[in-house]
N, C-alpha and C positions, 0 to 999 in steps of 0.2 A: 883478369888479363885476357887479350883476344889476340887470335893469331889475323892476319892480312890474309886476304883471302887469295888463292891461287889460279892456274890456269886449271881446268876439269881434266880430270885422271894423271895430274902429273904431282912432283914432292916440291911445285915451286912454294905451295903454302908453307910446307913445313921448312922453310930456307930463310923464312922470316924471322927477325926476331920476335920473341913476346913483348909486345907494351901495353900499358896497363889501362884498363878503362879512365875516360877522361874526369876527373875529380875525383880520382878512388883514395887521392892521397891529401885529400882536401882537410884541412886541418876543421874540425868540428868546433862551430864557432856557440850555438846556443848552449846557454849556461844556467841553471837553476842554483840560488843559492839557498842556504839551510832554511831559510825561512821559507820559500817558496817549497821545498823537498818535504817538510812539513803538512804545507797547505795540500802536496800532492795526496800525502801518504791520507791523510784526514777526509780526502775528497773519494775515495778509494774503497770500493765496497770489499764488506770482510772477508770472503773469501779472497780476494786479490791481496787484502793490506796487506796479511805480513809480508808475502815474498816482497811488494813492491819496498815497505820498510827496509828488505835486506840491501836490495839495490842502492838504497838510500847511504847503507853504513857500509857495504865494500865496495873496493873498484872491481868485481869482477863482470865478467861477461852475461850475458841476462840464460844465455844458453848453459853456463856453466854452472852456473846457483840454479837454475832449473834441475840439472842433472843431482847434485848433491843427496846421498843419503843419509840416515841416522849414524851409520858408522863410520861417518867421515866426520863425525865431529866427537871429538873424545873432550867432552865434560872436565873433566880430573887436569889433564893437560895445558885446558882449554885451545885446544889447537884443533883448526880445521884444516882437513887435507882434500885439494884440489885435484881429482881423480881426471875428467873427463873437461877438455878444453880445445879451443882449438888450436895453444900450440902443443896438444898432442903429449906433452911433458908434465907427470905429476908433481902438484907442488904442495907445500902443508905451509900456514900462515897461522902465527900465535895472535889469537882474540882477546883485546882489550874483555876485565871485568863484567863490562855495560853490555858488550855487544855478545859476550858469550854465556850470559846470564839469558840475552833471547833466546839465542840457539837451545839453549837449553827446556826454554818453553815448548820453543817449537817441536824438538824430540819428546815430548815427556809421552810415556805411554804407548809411542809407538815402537815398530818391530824393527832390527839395522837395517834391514834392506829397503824400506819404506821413505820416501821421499821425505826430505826435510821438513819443504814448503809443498806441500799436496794441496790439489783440487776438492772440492765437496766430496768427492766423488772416492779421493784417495790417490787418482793417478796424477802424477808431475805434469809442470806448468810446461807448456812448448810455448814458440813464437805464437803462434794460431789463437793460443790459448789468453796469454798474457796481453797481446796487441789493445783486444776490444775494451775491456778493465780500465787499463794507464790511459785510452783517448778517450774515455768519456769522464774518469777522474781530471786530466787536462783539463777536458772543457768545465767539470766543476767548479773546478778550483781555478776557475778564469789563468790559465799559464798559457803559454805561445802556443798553438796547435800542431807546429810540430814537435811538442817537446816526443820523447819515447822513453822507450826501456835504455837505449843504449844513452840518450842523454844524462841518465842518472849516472851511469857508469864515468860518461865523462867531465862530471861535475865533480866526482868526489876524485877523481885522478886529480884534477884542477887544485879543489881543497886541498888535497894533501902535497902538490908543487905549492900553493900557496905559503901551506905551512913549514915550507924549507925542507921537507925531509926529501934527502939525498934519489938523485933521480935514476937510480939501481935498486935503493928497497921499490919505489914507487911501480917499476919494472918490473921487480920480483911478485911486489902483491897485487899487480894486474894480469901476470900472465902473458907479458908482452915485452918487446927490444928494448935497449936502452936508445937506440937508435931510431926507435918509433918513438918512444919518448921526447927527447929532445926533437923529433920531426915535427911531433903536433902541439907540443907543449914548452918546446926551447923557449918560447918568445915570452912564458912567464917567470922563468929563472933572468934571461937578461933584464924584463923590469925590474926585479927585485936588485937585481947585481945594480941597475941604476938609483935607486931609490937608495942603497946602502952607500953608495960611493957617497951621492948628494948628503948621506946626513951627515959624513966624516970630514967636510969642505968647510976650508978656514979661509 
């Protein structure tokens, strides 16, 4: 968001409304599907793979799975709790068998406080961190050069509107509005709602 700039030393700036940078609400068009998210993860040197893997199996945020610890994932439960997000709100998601059978690898051996997905080194993955990894796996694995981290995030939101599940869980396990939802994703619930009218057509 930017404010409109003002006269010097007076409050006309602040008399502005806030509007939002131009394409901030742009609906994210490039799409990676399971095969290609495959070809990513395979393309993807080992210290990057798993986290990139994880990106692969949740919708969440690349900055949020970065932050994740050891104690955020209870085994027994199989439920991961979502500490540290950007909206600010914590949230806990029950992991399918397959996917919390990784998680499980990925903690084995380490201490609760200790990153989930850690660097060689031990410390958690940042933006900085993770950037260089995913665009030179891209380029491996011949995918669109912009693909990113936050692509992956919006592939598997995609997958999972694809897969019909109700566009409030799909919210819930992203960590974001129903109303961001349907913003950048409305338009594959009404295919689907057209595709189903057409099969029922006498």
């Amino acid at each position: 968001m930017v404010l409109k700039s003002g006269a010097p030393n007076t409050d006309a700036a602040w008399q502005e409304a806030l509007r939002p940078f131009k394409g901030a609400d742009k609906r994210r068009e490039l799409y990676l599907d399971r095969d290609e998210r495959r070809k990513l993860i395979d393309a993807t040197c080992e210290e990057a793979r798993p986290f990139v893997k994880a990106l692969c199996l949740l919708p969440l945020r690349p900055g949020a799975l970065a932050g994740l610890t050891v104690r955020d994932f209870d085994k027994r439960t199989r439920s991961l709790t979502i500490g540290k997000d950007k909206n600010g709100n914590p949230r806990q998601i029950s992991l399918p068998q397959v996917i919390a059978d990784f998680f499980a690898d990925q903690v084995k051996d380490k201490l609760p406080a200790a990153p989930i997905f850690a660097r060689a080194g031990g410390e958690a993955w940042n933006k900085d961190a993770w950037k260089y990894p995913i665009k030179e796996a891209v380029k491996a694995a011949g995918l669109p050069g912009a693909a990113s981290a936050y692509t992956l995030r919006h592939s598997v939101i995609t997958d999972l509107i694809r897969a019909r599940l109700p566009i409030l869980t799909v919210a819930q396990l992203s960590g974001t509005s129903v109303a961001m939802i349907e913003s950048h994703y409305g338009h594959l619930v009404r295919d689907d709602a057209e595709e189903a009218l057409a099969s029922i057509a006498i």
